[in-house]
C-alpha positions as CSV (number, residue, x, y, z in Angstrom):
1,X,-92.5,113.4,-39.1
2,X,-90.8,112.6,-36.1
3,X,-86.9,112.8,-35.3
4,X,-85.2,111.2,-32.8
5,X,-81.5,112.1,-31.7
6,X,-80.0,109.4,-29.9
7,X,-76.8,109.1,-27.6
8,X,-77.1,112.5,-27.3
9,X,-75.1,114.9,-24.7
10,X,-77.3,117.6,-23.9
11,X,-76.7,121.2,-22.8
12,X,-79.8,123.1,-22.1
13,X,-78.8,126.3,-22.8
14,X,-79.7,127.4,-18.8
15,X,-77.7,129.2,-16.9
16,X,-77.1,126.2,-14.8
17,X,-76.8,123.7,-17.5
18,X,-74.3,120.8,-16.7
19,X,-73.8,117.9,-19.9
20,X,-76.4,115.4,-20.0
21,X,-74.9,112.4,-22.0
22,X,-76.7,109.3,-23.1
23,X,-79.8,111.2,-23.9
24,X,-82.9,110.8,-26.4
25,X,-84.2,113.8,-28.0
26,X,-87.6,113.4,-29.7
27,X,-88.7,115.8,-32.4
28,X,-92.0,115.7,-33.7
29,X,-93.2,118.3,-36.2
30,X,-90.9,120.9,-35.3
31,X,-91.2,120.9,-31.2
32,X,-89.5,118.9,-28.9
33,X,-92.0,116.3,-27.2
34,X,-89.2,113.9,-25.7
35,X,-86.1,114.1,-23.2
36,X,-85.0,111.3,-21.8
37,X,-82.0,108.8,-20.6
38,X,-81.4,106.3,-23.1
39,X,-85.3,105.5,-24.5
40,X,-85.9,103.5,-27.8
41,X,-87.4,105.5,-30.6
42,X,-90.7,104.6,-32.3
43,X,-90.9,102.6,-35.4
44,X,-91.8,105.9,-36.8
45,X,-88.6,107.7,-35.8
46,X,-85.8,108.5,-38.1
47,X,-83.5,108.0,-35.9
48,X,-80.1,109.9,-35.7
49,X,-77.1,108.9,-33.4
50,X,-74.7,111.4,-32.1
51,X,-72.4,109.1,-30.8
52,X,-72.5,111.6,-27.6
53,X,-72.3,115.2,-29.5
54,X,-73.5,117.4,-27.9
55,X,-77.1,119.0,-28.9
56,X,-78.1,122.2,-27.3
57,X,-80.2,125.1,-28.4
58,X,-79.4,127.1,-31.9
59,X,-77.4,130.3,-31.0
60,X,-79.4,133.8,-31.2
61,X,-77.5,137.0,-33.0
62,X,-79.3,140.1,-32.0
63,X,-77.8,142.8,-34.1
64,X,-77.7,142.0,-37.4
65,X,-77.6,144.0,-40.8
66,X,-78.3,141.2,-43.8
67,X,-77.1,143.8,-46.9
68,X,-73.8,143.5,-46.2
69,X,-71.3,140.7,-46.1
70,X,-68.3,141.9,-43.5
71,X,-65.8,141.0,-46.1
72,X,-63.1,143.9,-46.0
73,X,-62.9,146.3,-49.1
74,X,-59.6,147.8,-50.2
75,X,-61.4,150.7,-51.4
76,X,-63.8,152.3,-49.3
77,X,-67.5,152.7,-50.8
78,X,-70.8,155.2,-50.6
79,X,-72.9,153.6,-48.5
80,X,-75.6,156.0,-49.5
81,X,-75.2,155.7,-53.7
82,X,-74.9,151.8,-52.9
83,X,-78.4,151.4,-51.1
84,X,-80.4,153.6,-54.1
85,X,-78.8,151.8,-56.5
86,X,-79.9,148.0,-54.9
87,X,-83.3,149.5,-54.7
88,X,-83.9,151.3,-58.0
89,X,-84.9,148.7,-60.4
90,X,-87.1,145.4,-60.0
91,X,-84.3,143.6,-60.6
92,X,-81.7,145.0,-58.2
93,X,-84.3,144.5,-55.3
94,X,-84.8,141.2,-56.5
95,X,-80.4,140.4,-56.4
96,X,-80.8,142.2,-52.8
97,X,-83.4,140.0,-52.3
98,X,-81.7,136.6,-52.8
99,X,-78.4,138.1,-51.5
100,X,-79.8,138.8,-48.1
101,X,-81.2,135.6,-48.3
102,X,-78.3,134.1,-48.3
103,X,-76.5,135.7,-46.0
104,X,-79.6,134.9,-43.2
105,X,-78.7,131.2,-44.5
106,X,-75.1,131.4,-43.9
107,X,-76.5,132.5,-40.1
108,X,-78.6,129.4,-40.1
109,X,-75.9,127.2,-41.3
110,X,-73.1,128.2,-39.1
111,X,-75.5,127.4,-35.9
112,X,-77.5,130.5,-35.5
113,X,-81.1,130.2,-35.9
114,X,-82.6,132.9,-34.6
115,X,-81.5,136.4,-35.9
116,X,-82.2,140.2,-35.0
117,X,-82.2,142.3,-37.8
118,X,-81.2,145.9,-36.9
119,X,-81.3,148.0,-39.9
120,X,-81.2,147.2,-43.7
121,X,-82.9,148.1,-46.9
122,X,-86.4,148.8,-47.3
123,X,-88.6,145.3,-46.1
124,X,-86.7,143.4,-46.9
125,X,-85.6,141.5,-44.0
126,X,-89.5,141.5,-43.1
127,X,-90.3,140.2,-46.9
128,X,-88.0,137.2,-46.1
129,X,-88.7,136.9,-42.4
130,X,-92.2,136.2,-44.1
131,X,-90.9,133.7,-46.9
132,X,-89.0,131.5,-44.1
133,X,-92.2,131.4,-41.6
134,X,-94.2,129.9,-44.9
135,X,-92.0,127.3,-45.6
136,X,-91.0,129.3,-49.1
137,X,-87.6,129.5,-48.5
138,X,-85.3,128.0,-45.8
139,X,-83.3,130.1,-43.2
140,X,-83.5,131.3,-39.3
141,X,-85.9,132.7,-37.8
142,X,-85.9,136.7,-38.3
143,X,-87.1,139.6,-35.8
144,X,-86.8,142.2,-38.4
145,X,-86.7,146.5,-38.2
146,X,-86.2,147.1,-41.5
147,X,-84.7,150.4,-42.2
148,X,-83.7,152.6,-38.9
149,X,-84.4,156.1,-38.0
150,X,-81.2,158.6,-38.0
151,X,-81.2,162.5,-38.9
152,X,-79.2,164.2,-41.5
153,X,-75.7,163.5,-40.5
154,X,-76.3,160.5,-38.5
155,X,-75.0,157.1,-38.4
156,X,-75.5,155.4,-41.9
157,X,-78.2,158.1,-42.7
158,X,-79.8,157.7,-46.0
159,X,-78.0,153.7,-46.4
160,X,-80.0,151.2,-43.6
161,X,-81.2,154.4,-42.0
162,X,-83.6,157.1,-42.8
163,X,-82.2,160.7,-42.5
164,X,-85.2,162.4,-40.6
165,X,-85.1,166.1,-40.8
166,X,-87.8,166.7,-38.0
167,X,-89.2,165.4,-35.1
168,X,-92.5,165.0,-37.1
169,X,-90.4,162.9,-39.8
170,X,-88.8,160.8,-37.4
171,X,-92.5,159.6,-35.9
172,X,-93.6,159.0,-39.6
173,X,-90.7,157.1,-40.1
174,X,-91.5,155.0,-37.0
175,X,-95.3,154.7,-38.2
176,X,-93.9,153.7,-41.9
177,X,-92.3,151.0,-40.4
178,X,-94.9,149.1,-38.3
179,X,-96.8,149.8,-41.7
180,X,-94.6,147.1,-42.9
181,X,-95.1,144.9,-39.9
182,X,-91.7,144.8,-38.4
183,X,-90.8,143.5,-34.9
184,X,-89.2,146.1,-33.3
185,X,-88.0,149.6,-34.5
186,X,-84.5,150.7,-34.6
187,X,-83.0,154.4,-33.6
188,X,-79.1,155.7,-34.5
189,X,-79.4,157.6,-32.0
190,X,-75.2,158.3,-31.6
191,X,-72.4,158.5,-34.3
192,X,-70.0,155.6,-34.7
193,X,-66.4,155.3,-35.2
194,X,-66.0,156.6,-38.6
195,X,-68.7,159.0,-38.0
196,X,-66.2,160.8,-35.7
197,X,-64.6,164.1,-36.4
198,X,-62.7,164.6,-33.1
199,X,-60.1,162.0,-31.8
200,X,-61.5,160.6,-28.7
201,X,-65.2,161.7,-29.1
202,X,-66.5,158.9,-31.0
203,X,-70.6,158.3,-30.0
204,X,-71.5,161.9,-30.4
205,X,-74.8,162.6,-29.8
206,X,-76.6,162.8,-33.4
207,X,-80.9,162.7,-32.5
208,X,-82.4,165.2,-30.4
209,X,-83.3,163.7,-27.4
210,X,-87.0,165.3,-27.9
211,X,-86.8,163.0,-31.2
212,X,-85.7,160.0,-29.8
213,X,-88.9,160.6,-26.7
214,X,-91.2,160.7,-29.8
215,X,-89.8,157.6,-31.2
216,X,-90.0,155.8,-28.0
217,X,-93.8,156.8,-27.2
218,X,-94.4,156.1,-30.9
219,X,-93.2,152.9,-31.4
220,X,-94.8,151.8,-27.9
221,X,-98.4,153.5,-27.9
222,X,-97.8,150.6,-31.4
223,X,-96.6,147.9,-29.5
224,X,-93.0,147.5,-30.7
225,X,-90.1,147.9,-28.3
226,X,-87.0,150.1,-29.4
227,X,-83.3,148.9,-30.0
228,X,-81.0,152.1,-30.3
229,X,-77.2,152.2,-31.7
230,X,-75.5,154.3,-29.1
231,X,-71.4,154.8,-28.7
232,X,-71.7,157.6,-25.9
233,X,-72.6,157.7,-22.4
234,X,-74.1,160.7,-23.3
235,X,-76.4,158.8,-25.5
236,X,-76.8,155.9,-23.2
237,X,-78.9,158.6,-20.9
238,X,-80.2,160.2,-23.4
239,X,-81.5,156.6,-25.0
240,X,-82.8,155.5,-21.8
241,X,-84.1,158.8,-20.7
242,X,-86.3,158.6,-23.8
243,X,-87.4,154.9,-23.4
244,X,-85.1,153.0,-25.3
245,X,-85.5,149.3,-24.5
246,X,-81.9,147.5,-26.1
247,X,-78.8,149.9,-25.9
248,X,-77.1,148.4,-29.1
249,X,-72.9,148.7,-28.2
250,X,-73.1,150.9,-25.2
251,X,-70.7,152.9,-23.1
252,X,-69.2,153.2,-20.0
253,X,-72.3,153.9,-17.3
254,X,-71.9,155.9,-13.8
255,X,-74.1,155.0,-10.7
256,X,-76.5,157.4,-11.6
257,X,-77.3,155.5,-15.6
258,X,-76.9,151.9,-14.2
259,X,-79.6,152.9,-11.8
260,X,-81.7,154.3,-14.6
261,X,-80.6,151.2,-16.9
262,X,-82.4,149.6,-13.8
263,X,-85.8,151.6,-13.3
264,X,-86.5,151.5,-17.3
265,X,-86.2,148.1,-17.6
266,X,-83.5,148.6,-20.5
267,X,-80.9,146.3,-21.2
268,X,-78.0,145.6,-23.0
269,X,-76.7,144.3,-26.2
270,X,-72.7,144.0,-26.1
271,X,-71.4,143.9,-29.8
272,X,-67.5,143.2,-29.0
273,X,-66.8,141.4,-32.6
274,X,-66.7,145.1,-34.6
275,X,-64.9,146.7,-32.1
276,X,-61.8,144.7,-31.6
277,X,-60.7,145.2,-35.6
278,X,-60.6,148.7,-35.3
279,X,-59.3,148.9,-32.1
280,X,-56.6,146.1,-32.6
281,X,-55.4,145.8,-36.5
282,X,-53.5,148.2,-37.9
283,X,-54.9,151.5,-39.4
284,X,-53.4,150.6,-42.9
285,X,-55.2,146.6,-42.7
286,X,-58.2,148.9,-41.6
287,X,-58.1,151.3,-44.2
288,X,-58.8,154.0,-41.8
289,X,-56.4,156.8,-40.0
290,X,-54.8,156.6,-36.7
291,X,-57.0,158.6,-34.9
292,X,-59.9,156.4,-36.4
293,X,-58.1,153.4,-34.5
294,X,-57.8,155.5,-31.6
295,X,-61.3,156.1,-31.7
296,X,-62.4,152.4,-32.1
297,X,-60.3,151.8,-28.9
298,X,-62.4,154.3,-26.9
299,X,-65.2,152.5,-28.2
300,X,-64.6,149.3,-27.5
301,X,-63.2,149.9,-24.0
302,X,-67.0,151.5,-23.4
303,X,-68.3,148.3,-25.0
304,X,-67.0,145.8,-23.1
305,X,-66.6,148.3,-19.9
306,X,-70.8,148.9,-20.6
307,X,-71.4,145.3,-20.3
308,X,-69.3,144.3,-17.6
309,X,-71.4,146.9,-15.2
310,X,-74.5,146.2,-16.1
311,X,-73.4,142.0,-15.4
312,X,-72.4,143.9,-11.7
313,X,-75.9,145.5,-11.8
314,X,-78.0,142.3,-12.6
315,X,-79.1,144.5,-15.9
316,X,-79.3,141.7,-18.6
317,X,-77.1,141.5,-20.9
318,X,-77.4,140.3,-24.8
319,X,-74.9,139.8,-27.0
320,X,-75.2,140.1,-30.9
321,X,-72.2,140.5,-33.9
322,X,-73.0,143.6,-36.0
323,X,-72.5,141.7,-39.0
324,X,-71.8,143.5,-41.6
325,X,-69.1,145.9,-40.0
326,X,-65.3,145.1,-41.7
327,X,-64.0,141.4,-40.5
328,X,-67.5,140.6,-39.0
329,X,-69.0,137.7,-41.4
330,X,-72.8,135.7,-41.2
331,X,-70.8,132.6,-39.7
332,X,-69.1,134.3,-37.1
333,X,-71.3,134.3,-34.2
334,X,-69.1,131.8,-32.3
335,X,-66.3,134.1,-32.1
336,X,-68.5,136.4,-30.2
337,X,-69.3,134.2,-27.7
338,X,-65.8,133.7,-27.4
339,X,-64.6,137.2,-27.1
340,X,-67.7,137.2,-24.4
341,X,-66.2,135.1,-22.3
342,X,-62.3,136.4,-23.1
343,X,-63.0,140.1,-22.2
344,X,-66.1,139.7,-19.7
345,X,-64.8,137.8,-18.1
346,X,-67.4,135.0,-17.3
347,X,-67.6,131.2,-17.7
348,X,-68.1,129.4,-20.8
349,X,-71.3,128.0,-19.4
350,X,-72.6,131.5,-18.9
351,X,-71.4,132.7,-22.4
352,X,-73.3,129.9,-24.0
353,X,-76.7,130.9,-22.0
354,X,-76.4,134.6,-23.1
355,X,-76.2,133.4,-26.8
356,X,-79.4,131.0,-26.3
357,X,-81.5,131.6,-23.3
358,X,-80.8,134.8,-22.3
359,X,-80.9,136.3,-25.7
360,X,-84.3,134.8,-26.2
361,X,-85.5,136.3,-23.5
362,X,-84.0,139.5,-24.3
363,X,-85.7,139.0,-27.7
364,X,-89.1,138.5,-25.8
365,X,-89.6,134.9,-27.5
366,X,-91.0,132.0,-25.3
367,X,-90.6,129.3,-27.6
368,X,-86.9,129.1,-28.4
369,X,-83.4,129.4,-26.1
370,X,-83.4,126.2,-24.6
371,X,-83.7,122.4,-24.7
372,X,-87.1,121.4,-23.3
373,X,-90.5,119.7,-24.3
374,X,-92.5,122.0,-25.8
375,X,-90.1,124.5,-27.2
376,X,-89.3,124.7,-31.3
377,X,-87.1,122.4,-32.6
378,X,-84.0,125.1,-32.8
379,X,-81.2,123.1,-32.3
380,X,-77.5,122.8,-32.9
381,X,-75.1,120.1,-32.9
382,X,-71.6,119.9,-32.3
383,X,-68.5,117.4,-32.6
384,X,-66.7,118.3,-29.2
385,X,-68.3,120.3,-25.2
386,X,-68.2,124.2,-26.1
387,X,-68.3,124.4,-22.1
388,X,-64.9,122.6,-22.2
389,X,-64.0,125.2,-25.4
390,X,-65.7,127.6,-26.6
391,X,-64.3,126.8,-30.3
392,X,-66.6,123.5,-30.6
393,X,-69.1,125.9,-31.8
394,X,-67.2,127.0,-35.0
395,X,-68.2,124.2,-37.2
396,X,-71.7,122.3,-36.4
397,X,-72.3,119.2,-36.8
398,X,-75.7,119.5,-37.8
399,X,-78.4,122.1,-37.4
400,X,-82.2,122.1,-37.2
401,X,-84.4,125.1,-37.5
402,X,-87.7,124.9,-36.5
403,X,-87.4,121.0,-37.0
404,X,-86.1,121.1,-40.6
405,X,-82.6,119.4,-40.7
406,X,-79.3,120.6,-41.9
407,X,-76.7,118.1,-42.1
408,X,-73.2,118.6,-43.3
409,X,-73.9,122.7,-42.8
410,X,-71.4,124.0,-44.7
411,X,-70.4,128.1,-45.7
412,X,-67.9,129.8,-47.8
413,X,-65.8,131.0,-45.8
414,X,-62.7,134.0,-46.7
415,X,-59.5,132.7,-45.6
416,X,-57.8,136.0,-45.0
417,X,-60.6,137.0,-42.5
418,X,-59.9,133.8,-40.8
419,X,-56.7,134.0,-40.4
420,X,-56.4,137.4,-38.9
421,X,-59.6,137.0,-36.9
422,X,-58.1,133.9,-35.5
423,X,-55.1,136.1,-34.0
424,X,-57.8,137.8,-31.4
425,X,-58.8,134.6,-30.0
């Protein structure tokens, strides 16, 4: 089957990508075989005309959790009593199932077709990272960790993470996982805001740094790199002292970490979309103490601080949502790439190229990131030039995943979020 998108303006998704109207993009069996000027299709084309949309690569979310939805609660829950009761019977791992399903298809359908799972229930982000890549059941593409590694005490312990209680545990824990296949392994290696008992000293270190060394060497001697939720500079050393190679969040970085940031390879994921809720609503629409907010301030300041030196640093820098945290919904990614620009500080151009290109790289995938011939048909579609606003991106057009077409992709949507979210733009 071959697809052909005509009167076309196309962004590449490179860092030096400038609109290319009037162009023909050929798809044929999922891959892109043809970029040109103008060009008539085939008789064998369906042909599409965008009437000079804009196509450019499907955005990439590296730090996602699929169980939950980011729809605020009034009541606060147990994590921990939640997670054994999705996974006790067949049928409550079959609901979680289809519910995480549909969450990674409200990614897909809201532009994002490539996601980074960073801690959820069991496998099963890697049981439907499976059913996607056999054409069983539609969605984005999924790099999945399955459930993390904490410790007793740690940051969502015994809910998306494991609680290990030793440094032998941890390692099994790591080895459990690639038993199940997964694409990278995840480590919770700090607290996180609500995890804090001390006003400003959220990000406390929570896994030995001797564990989080064993994890490391673990998960590489198996070929899996290590993404690691950190809210400390503390744990930004101890993470890359240990051979972390993502710092999920980050914190603010001295000299001396930037240049180990530098000799380790390491980069960064910025996460600004939780941060900005607890650091900029009120405690009482946040359900959560004053010192809680004044927490979430000091972590977002490190955040967005953490990001903007390692841009200084030429470390590369990823971004992802954290979906799942309070306001943070599966459609949202545009809003991130918003609040990239907004509080790093960059272009739109170069916001857009950290959400595709960059992040693919980051993501260590070859294939996807950018409009040429020869990559996967990942593709999104939109109505006005996100490099002229940012805000094109919040309702697509169409999408295409891995040359399967989405038209009219539409998600439910909670106004109330909306609304308040919309006041941080």
């Amino acid at each position: 089957m071959k697809t052909a998108f005509i009167n076309s303006t196309v962004l590449t998704g490179k860092a030096d990508m400038e609109p290319m109207p009037g162009m023909t993009v050929i798809v044929t069996d999922g891959t892109i075989t043809s970029i040109v000027k103008g060009g008539i299709p085939t008789a064998d084309c369906r042909v599409i005309d965008l009437e000079n949309r804009c196509l450019m690569p499907g955005l990439i979310n590296l730090h996602v959790h699929l169980p939950a939805s980011g729809k605020p609660k009034k009541k606060a829950t147990d994590p921990v009593k939640l997670v054994k009761f999705l996974m006790s019977t067949a049928p409550t791992r079959a609901m979680t199932r289809r519910l995480c399903l549909s969450y990674a298809q409200t990614q897909l359908n809201s532009g994002v077709t490539t996601i980074r799972t960073v801690g959820g229930v069991g496998s099963v982000d890697t049981a439907l990272r499976d059913r996607i890549l056999s054409g069983k059941a539609v969605g984005p593409r999924i790099l999945a960790a399955n459930t993390a590694v904490s410790v007793p005490g740690g940051h969502m312990a015994g809910s998306v993470a494991c609680a290990a209680e030793s440094l032998e545990e941890a390692v099994a824990c790591v080895r459990r996982a690639a038993d199940e296949k997964v694409d990278l392994i995840k480590l919770m290696i700090t607290g996180g805001v609500l995890d804090a008992k001390v006003r400003g000293e959220p990000g406390a270190l929570k896994m030995p740094p001797e564990y989080v060394k064993a994890c490391c060497d673990e998960a590489h001697r198996l070929g899996l790199p290590v993404a690691a939720h950190v809210e400390s500079s503390e744990g930004v050393r101890v993470a890359l002292a240990g051979g972390v190679d993502t710092i999920e969040h980050g914190a603010v970085l001295d000299d001396d970490t930037a240049a180990l940031f530098l000799e380790k390879g390491s980069k960064v994921i910025c996460t600004i979309s939780p941060a900005l809720p607890f650091a900029l609503f009120s405690p009482e629409m946040m359900h959560v103490t004053e010192d809680d907010q004044y927490n979430g301030r000091v972590v977002m300041d490190g955040i967005i601080a953490c990001a903007k030196t390692a841009l200084e640093k030429q470390i590369p820098v990823g971004m992802g949502t954290d979906t799942g945290c309070p306001y943070i919904t599966h459609y949202d990614m545009w809003r991130e790439v918003c609040y990239f620009r907004k509080y790093l500080g960059v272009s739109s151009a170069f916001a857009l190229y950290t959400a595709t290109c960059r992040n693919a790289e980051i993501a260590g995938l070859s294939d996807v990131g950018t409009v040429e011939v020869g990559k996967c048909a990942d593709l999104l579609v939109t109505d006005r030039n996100p490099l002229d606003d940012l805000t094109a991106l919040r309702v697509p057009y169409l999408v295409m995943a891995r040359g399967h077409l989405i038209e009219n992709p539409h998600v439910k949507k909670y106004p109330d979020v909306e609304k308040a979210l919309d006041s941080l733009l």
